[in-house]
C-alpha positions in Angstrom: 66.3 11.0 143.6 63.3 8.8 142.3 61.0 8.4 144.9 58.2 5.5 145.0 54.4 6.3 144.1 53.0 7.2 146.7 49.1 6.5 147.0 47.2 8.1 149.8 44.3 5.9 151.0 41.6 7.3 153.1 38.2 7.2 154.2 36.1 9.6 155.8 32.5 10.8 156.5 30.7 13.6 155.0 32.1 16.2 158.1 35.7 14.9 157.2 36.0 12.7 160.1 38.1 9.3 159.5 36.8 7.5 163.1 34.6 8.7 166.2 35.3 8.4 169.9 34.1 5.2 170.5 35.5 2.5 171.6 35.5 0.7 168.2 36.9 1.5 164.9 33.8 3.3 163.0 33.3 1.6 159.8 33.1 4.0 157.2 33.5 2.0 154.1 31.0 -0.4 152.2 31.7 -4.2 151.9 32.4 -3.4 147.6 34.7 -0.8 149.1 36.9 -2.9 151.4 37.1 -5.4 148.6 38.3 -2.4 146.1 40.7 -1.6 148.8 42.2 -5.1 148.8 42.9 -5.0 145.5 44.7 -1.9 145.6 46.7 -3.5 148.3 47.6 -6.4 145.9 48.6 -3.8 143.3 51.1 -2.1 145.5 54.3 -3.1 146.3 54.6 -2.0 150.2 51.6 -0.7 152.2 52.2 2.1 155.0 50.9 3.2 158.5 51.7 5.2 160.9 52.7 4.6 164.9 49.2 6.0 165.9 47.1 4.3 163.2 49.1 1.0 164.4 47.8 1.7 168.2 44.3 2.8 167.9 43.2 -0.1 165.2 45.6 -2.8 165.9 45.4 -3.4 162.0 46.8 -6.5 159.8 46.8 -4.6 156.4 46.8 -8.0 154.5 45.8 -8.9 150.9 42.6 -11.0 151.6 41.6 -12.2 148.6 43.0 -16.1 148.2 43.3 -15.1 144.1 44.9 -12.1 144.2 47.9 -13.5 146.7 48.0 -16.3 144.1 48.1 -13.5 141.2 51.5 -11.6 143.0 53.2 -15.2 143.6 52.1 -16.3 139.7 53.9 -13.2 139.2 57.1 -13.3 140.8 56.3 -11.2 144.0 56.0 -11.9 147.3 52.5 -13.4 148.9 51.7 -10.1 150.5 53.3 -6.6 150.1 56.3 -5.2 152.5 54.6 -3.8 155.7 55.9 -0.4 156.7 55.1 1.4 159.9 56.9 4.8 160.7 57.1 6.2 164.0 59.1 8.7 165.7 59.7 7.3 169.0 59.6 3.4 168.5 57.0 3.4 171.4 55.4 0.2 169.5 53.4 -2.8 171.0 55.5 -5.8 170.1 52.5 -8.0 170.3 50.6 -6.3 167.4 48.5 -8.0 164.7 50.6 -5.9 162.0 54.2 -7.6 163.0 52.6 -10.9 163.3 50.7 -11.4 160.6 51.6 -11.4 156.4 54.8 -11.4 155.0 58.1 -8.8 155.3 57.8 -5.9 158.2 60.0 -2.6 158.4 60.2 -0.1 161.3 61.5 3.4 159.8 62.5 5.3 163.3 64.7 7.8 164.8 68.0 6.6 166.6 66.9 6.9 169.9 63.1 5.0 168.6 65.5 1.9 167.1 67.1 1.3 170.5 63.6 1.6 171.9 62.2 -1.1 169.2 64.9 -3.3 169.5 64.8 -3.4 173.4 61.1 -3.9 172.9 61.9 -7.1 170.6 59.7 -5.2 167.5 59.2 -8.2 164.6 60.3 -5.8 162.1 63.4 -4.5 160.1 64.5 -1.6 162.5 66.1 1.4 160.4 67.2 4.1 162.2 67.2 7.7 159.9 68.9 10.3 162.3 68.1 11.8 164.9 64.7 13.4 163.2 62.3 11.1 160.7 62.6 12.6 157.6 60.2 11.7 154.7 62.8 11.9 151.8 64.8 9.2 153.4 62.2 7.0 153.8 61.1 7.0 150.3 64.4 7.1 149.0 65.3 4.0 151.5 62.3 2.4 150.2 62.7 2.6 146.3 66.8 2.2 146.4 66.6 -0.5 149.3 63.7 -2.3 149.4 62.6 -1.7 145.9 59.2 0.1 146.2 57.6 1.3 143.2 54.3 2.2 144.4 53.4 2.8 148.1 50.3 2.6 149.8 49.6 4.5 152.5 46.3 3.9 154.9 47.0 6.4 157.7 46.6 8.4 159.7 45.5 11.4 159.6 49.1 12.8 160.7 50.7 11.1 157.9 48.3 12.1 155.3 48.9 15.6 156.3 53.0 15.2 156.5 53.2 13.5 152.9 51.2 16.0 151.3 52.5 19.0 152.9 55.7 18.6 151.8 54.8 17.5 148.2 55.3 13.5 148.6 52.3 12.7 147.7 51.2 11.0 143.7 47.8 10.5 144.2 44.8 10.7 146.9 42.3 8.1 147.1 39.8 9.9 148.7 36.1 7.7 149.6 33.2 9.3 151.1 30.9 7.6 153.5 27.4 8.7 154.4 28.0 9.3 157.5 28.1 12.2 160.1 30.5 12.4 162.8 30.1 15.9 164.6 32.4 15.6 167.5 35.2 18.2 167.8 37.9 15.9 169.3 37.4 12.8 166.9 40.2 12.3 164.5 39.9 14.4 160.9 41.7 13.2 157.6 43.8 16.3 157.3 45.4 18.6 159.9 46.0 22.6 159.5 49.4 23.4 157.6 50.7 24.8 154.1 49.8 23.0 151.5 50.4 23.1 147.9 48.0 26.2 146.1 45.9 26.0 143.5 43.2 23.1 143.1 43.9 19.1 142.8 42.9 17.9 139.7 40.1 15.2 139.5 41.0 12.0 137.5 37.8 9.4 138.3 34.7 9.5 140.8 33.1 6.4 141.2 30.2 5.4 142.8 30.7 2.1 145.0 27.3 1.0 146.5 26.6 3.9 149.1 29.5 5.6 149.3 31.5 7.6 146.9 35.7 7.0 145.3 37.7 10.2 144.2 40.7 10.1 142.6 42.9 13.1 142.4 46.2 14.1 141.7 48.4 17.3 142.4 48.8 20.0 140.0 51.4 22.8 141.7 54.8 22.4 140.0 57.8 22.5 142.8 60.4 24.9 143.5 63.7 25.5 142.2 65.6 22.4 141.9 63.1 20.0 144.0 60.5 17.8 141.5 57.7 16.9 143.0 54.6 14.7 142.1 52.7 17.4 140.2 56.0 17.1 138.3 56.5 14.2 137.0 52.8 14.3 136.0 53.2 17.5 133.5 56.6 15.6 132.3 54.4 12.4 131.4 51.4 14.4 129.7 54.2 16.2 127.8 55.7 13.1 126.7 52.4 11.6 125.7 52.2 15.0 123.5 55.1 14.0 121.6 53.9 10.6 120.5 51.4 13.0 118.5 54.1 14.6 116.1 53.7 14.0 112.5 56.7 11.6 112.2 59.9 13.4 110.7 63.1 12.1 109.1 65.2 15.5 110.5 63.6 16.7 113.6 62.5 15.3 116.7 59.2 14.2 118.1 58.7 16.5 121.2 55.9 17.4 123.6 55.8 20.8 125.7 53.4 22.2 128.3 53.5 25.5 130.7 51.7 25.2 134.2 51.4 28.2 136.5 52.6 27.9 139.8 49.4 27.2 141.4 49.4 24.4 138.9 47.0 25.9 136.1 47.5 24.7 132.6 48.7 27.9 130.6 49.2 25.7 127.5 50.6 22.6 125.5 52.1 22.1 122.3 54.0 19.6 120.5 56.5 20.2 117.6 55.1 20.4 114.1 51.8 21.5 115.1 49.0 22.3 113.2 49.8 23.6 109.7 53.5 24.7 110.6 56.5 21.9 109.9 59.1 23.5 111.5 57.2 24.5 115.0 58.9 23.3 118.0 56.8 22.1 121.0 57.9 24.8 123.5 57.5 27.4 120.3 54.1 26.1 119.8 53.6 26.4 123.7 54.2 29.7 124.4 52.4 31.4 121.0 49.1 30.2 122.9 50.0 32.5 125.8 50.1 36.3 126.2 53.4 37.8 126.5 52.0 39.7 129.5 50.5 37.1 131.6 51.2 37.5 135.1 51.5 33.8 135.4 54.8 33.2 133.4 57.6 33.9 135.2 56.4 31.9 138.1 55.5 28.9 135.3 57.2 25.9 134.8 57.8 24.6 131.4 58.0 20.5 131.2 59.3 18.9 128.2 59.8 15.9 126.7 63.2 16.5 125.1 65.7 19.7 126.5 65.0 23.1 124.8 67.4 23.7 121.9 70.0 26.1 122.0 70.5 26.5 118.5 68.4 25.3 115.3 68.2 25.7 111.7 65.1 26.7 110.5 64.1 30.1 113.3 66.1 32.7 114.4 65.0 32.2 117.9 65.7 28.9 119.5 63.4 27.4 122.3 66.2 28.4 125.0 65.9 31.8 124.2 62.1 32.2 123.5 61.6 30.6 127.2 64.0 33.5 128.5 62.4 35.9 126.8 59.0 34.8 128.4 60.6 35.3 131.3 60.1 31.5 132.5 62.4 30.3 135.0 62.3 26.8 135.4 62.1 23.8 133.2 61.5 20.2 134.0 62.5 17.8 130.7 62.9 14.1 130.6 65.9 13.6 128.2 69.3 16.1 127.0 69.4 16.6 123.3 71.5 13.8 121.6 73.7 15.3 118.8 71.9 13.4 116.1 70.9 16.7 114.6 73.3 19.3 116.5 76.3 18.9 117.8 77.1 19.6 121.7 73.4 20.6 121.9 73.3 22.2 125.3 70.0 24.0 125.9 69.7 23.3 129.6 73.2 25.1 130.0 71.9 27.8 128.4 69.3 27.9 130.6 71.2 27.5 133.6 73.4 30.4 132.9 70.8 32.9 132.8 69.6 31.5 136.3 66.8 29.1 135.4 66.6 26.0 137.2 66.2 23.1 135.0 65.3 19.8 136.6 66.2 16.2 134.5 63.6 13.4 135.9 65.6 10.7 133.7 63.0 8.1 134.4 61.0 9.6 132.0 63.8 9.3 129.3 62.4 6.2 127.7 59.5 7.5 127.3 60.5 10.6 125.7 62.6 8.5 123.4 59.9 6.1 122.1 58.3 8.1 119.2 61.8 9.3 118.1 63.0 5.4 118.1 63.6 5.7 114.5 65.9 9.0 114.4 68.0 6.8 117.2 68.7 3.5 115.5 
């Protein structure tokens, strides 16, 4: 089920503190920062909080900037992004700042938190998910519903730790003050829990007058039949791989790329690599990596197009070689069309010798672009 992207924004001192104890909100950002922050805001279709972020800062989570309101409405989209809050119980103060201010509010509760919110006259669109919150079905309500694309989400600490714990999270916006907080009770970015393994991978660190922006997104594949964030990124690098094919009149343009479970790079390929016409991208893959490697039954392969079950010109077809290596899991953006083989079925294949293949079919178009002229 698409999901939105899913932003995390956060600020925190050099200890890994996002507030003190005192009785005002500690300002950890710079003015250049808070002005960067607004125009991530006005890039976002929705912002998110959570309850306890809502009581201890009493925030607006407006776009301030007179010119970038103007931009979204130039645009077709709403003066300000949809306001989301998310809390458990409902136990919300109706007189807020956040349900009074800006444009379109929703309230993603329990049951028994709706009756509460409603009874407590909440300014909001009250949906009730069950009788526990569940992440999934926010996201899923918000891109099917309300239609989210990309989510912003500015705390707290709790939900930070929720989102990315379970794999929710696209990106982390991570800015670091120069600040020390030291007290054991103050409220920390990140709470104790299972996370994904391996390392996040740096995309951009940016210096933004005295304190520091860094961007980073998740590497660790998912499990089984669940995609992920880290997914969807491997799927677009691999599609991206595939746009650099020498162009062919009787193959297809197709990228490829194994990751280790604690989201490690093991390889890439794309087809018709190098000095060998025929080479298909998962072929070209998996000659990069030792047949022995530890890492590859655990691995994930991601590409653009479905792995063939049968071609012409090798005995072996990607299918098979991706058994062989003992992989057992394949993320691909697009089924094979029977332009060059009929009832092409390489994820069946798959499936029948237990691998879990995974179809992100937003990806599809993507996958299809540098083959555009095989597909008429």
């Amino acid at each position: 089920m698409p999901y939105p992207y899913v932003l995390l924004s956060a600020a925190v001192s050099l200890d890994g503190y996002l507030d003190d104890t005192g009785p005002d909100r500690l300002l950890l950002s710079s003015p250049a920062d808070f002005d960067r922050v607004d125009a991530v805001r006005a890039s976002c279709d929705a912002i998110l909080v959570g309850a306890g972020t809502l009581r201890a800062d009493n925030p607006r989570l407006l776009v301030n900037s007179a010119e970038r309101r103007a931009a979204r409405v130039a645009a077709g989209r709403p003066e300000f992004p949809l306001k989301v809050c998310v809390s458990a119980t409902g136990d919300l103060d109706p007189g807020a700042r956040f349900w009074h201010t800006g444009g379109e509010k929703v309230l993603y509760t329990t049951d028994k938190g709706a009756e509460r919110a409603r009874r407590a006259g909440i300014a909001a669109d009250v949906v009730a998910l069950g009788p526990v919150l569940d992440w999934r079905a926010v996201l899923e309500h918000l891109h099917d519903v309300r239609g989210v694309r990309r989510l912003m989400v500015e705390g707290g600490g709790t939900v930070h730790t929720q989102l990315l714990k379970e794999q929710l999270a696209d990106e982390l916006q991570l800015v670091l003050a120069p600040l020390l907080v030291g007290t054991p009770d103050a409220p920390r970015l990140f709470g104790p829990g299972g996370y994904q393994g391996g390392r996040l991978r740096l995309v951009e660190t940016r210096r933004i007058e005295d304190v520091v922006l860094m961007r980073y997104e998740p590497t660790a594949p998912g499990a089984g039949s669940v995609a992920v964030p880290a997914d969807r990124h491997w799927l677009a690098l691999a599609c991206e791989l595939a746009a650099l094919c020498p162009p062919s009149r009787t193959a297809f343009s197709v990228g490829a790329v194994v990751v280790a479970a604690d989201g490690t790079e093991l390889a890439r390929g794309h087809s018709r690599e190098g000095d060998d016409p025929v080479v298909h991208a998962e072929e070209a893959a998996l000659a990069k990596i030792d047949p022995a490697d530890p890492r590859l039954p655990g691995a994930t392969v991601y590409s653009s197009l479905e792995p063939c079950a049968r071609r012409a010109s090798r005995p072996a077809p990607c299918a098979r070689l991706i058994l062989d290596a003992g992989v057992r899991r394949v993320v691909t953006a697009w089924r094979e069309p029977d332009t060059f083989v009929t009832d092409a079925d390489g994820s069946g294949l798959l499936a029948s010798h237990g691998v879990d293949v995974v179809v992100l079919a937003e990806y599809e178009g993507a996958a299809k672009a540098p083959n555009a002229h095989l597909l008429g």
